[in-house]
C-alpha positions as CSV (number, residue, x, y, z in Angstrom):
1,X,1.0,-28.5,6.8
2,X,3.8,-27.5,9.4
3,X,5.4,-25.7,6.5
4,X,2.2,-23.7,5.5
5,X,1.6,-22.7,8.6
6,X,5.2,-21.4,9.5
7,X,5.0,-19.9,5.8
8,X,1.5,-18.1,6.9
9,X,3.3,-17.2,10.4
10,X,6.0,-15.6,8.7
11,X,4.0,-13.2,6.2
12,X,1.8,-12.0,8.6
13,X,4.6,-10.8,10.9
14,X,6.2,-9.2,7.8
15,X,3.1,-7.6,7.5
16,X,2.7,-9.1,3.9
17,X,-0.7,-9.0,1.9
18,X,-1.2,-13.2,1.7
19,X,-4.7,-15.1,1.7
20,X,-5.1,-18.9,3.6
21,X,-7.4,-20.8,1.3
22,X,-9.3,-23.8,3.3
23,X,-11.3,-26.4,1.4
24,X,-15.0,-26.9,3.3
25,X,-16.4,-29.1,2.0
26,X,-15.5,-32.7,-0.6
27,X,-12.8,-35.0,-0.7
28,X,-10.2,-32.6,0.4
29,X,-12.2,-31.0,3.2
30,X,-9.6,-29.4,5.5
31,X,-7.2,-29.1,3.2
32,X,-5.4,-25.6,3.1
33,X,-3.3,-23.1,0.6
34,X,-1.1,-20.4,1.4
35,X,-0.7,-18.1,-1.5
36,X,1.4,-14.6,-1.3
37,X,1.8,-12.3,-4.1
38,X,5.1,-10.4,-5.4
39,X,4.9,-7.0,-6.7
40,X,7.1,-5.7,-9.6
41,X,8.9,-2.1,-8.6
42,X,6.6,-0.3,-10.8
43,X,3.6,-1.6,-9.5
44,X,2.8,-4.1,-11.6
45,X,1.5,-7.8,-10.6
46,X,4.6,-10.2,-11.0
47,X,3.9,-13.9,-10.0
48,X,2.3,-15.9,-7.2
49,X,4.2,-17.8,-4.4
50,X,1.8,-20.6,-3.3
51,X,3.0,-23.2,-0.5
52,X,0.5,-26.0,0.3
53,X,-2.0,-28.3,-2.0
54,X,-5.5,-28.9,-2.1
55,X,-4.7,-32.1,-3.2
56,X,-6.8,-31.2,-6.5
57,X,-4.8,-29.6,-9.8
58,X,-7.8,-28.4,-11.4
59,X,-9.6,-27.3,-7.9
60,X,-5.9,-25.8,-6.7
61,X,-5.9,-23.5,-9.8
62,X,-9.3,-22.2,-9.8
63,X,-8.6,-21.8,-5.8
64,X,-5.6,-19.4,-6.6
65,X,-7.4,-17.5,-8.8
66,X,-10.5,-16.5,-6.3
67,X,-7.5,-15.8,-3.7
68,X,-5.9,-13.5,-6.0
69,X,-9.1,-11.9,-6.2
70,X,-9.9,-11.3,-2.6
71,X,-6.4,-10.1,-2.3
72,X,-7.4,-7.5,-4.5
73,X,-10.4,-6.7,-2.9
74,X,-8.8,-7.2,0.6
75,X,-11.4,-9.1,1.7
76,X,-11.6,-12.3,3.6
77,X,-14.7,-14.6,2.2
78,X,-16.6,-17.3,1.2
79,X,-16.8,-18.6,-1.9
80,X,-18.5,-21.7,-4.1
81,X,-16.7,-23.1,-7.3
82,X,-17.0,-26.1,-9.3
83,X,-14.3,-27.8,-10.2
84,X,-14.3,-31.3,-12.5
85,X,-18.4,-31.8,-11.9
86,X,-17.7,-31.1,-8.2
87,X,-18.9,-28.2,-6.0
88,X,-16.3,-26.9,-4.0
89,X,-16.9,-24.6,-0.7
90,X,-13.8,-22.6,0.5
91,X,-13.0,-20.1,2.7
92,X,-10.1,-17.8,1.6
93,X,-9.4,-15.5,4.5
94,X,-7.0,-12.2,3.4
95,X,-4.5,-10.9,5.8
96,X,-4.3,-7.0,4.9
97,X,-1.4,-5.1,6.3
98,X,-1.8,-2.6,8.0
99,X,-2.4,0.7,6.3
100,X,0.2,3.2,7.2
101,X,0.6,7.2,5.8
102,X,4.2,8.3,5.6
103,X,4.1,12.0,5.7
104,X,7.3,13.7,4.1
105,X,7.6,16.7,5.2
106,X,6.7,18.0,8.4
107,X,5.2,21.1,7.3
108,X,1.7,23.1,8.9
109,X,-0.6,20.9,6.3
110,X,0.6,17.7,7.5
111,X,-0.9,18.4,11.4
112,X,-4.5,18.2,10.3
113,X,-3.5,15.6,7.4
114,X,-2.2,13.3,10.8
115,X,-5.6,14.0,12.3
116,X,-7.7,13.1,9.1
117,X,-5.4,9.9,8.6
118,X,-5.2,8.7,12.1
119,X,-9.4,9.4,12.3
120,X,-9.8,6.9,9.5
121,X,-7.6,4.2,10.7
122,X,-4.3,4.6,9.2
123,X,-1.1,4.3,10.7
124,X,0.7,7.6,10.5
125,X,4.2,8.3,10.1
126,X,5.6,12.0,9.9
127,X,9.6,12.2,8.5
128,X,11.9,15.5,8.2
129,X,15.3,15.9,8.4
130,X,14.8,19.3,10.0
131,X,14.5,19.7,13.3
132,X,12.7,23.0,13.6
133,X,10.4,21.3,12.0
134,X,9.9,17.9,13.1
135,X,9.2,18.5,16.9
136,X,7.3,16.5,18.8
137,X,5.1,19.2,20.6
138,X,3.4,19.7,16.6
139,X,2.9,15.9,16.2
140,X,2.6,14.3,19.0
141,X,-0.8,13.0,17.8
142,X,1.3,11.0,15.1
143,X,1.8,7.4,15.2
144,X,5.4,8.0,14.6
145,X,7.8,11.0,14.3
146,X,11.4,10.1,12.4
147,X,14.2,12.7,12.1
148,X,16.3,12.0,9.7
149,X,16.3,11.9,5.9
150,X,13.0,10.5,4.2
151,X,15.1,8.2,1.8
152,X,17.2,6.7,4.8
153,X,14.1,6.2,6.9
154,X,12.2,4.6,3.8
155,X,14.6,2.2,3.8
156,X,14.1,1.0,7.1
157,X,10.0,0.8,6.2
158,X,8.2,-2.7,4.6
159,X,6.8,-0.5,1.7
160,X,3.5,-2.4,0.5
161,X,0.2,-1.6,-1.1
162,X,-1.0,-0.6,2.0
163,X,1.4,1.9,2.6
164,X,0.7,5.5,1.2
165,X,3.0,7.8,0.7
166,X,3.2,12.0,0.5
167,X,6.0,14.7,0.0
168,X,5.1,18.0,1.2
169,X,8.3,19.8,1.6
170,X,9.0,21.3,-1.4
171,X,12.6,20.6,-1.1
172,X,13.9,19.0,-4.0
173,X,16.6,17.4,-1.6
174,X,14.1,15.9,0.3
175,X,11.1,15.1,-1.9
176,X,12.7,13.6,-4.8
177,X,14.8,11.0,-3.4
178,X,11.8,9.6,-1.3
179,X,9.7,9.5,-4.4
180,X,12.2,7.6,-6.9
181,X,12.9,5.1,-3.5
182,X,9.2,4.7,-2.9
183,X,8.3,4.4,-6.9
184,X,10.7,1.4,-7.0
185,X,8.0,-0.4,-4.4
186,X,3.8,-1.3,-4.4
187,X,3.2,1.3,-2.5
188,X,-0.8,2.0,-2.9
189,X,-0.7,5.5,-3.1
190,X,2.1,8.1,-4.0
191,X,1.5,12.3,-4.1
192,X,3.1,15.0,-4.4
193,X,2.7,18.8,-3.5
194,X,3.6,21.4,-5.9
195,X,1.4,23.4,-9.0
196,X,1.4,22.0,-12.3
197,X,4.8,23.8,-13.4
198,X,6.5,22.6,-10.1
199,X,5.7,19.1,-10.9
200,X,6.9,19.6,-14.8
201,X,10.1,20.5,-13.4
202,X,10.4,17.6,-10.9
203,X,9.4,14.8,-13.7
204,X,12.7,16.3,-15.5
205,X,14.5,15.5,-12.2
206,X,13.0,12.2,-12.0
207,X,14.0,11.3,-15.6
208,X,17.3,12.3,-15.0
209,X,17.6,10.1,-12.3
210,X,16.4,7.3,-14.1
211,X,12.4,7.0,-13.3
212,X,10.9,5.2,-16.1
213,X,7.6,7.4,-17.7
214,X,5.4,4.5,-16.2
215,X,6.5,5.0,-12.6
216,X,6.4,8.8,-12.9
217,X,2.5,8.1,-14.3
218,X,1.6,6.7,-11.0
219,X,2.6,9.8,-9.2
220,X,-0.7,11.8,-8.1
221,X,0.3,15.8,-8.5
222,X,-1.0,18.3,-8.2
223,X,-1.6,16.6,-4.9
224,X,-5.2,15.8,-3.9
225,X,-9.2,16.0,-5.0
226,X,-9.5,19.5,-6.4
227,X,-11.8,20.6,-3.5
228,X,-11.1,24.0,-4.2
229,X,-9.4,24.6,-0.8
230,X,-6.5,26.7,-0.1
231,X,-6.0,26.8,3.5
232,X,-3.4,24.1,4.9
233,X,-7.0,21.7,7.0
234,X,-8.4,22.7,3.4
235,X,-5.3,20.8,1.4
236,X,-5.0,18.1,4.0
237,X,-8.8,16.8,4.0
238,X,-8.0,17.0,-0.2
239,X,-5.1,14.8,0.2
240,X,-6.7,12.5,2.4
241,X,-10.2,12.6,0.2
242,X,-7.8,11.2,-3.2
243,X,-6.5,8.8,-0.6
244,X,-9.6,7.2,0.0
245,X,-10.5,7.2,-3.2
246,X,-7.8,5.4,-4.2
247,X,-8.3,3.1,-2.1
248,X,-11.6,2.5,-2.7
249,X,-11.5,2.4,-6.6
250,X,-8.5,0.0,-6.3
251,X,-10.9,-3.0,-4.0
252,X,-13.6,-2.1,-6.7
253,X,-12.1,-2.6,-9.7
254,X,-10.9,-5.8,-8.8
């Protein structure tokens, strides 16, 4: 148990999405399950790391199964199975990280997009090489202000599906090497800014750069719910709206 719970200790402060199954009720009443789950760099499931037993092979594998799926929903809950002829109670309670916006680009659209994220919830995090641009009198209502270059100071981030990420700038020297590094991680949400032939012309840069056509595919551009809206609050509440629904979509289709 000592190991499950150091194991438990240690994803949480990682910040990792991880679900603590405990057995209610039966013959293995107390007993507990940590199980953590490994992304792929494209976003696809990979495999489970489980640490613990239930003491129960058949009970331990339909356990993992309803823990996977309250990690997709992100949802801590209670839950009946039967396992063998036996009724099973459990409660599987979901750690979700916490859900974090990393802004590239500190541009005029990204002041209200701050205010719509941070409204909501969401940790905010505002990067730019620049200076002129990244100054803390225009974001001071962000969680987080980095200067430097979004690539190096994605590097230093615990990318996960709770992270979402947006490139503003229009700088090619900015943008695209935050979008291949955050493509080659779970992040939940990836956008970018630009018109329809502006984004043709950065999926060529991408492919040369090696981004396979299924990582490119889960970039959202043009950027944002087509609201209609062309003023910079306008583009922001967009982004934000295809945010949500993201988000939302992704707990209810699992």
């Amino acid at each position: 148990m000592a190991e499950l719970f150091d194991a438990a200790a240690e994803a949480i402060r990682q910040d990792e999405l991880c679900a603590v199954v405990t057995v209610l009720s039966g013959d293995e009443i107390g007993r507990k399950l940590l199980v953590r789950r490994e992304r792929k760099a494209d976003g696809s499931a990979s495999t489970l790391s489980v640490t613990g037993s239930l003491g129960d092979t058949t009970l331990e594998r339909a356990a993992i199964a309803r823990a996977e799926e309250a990690m997709e929903a992100r949802r801590t809950t209670r839950t009946s199975l039967l396992a063998e002829g036996q009724e099973w109670d459990l409660l599987i309670d979901v750690h979700v990280p916490q859900e974090r916006l990393v802004i590239v680009g500190a541009v005029h659209m990204a002041i209200p997009l701050v205010a719509f994220a941070r409204e909501l919830g969401l940790y905010t995090v505002v990067v730019d090489a620049r200076p002129i641009f990244a100054t803390q009198d225009r974001f001071d209502h962000a969680d987080e202000l980095i200067r430097s270059w979004p690539e190096d100071a994605l590097r230093e981030m615990n990318l996960n599906e709770s992270t979402y990420v947006v490139t503003l700038t229009h700088d090619e020297k900015l943008d695209t090497p935050a979008l291949v590094y955050a493509l080659d991680h779970p992040v939940g949400y990836i956008g970018a800014l630009g018109s329809k032939r502006t984004h043709a012309k950065r999926v060529e840069v991408l492919r040369e750069a090696g981004v396979s056509e299924e990582q490119i595919a889960r970039i959202h551009a043009p950027i944002g719910l087509d609201l209609g809206g062309r003023s910079p609050g306008e583009i922001a509440l967009a982004i934000m709206a295809e945010i949500v629904q993201v988000r939302n979509l992704s707990g209810a289709e699992s």
